[in-house]
C-alpha positions, 0 to 999 in steps of 0.5 A, a space after each residue: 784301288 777302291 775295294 767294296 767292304 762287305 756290310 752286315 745285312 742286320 746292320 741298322 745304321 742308315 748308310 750301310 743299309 742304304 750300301 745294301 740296297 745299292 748292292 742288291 739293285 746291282 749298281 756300280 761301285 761308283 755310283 754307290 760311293 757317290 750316292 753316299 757322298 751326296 747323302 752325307 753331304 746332305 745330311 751335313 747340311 742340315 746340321 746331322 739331322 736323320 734323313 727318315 726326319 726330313 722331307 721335301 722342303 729340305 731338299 729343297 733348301 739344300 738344292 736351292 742353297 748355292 754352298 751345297 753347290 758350287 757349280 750349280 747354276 740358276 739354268 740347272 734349277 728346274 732340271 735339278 727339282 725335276 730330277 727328284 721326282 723322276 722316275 716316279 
């Protein structure tokens, strides 16, 4: 059984204070372990660099790139970009 671990709210590592953020708008358990799975998948692609230093054009690298997806298919592309500026 998962069980959330309590997180210090003066923590300044960008996961945790991503976990906090999370927390306080009241979403599930699992959607925060999956935000975060995407996150640091995403954060791995681009070779660890700090997500605050990165902008559009590598999410779209990431999205476009057919490893960071396996089940992803040409079809979904337009949906995918879409979903990034939604809601506004």
């Amino acid at each position: 059984m998962d069980i959330r671990t309590a997180i210090s709210p003066q923590s300044t590592r960008f996961l945790d204070r991503l976990r906090n953020l999370i927390r306080l708008r009241g979403l599930a358990y699992k959607t925060e372990k999956t935000y975060v799975f995407w996150i640091k998948r995403f954060i791995r692609f681009h070779g660890r660099k700090h997500p605050e230093t990165m902008g559009s054009a590598e999410v779209e690298a990431f999205l476009s790139h057919p490893r960071s997806c396996p089940w992803y298919s040409v079809r979904m592309k337009p949906f995918s970009r879409a979903r990034l500026f939604w809601p506004p």
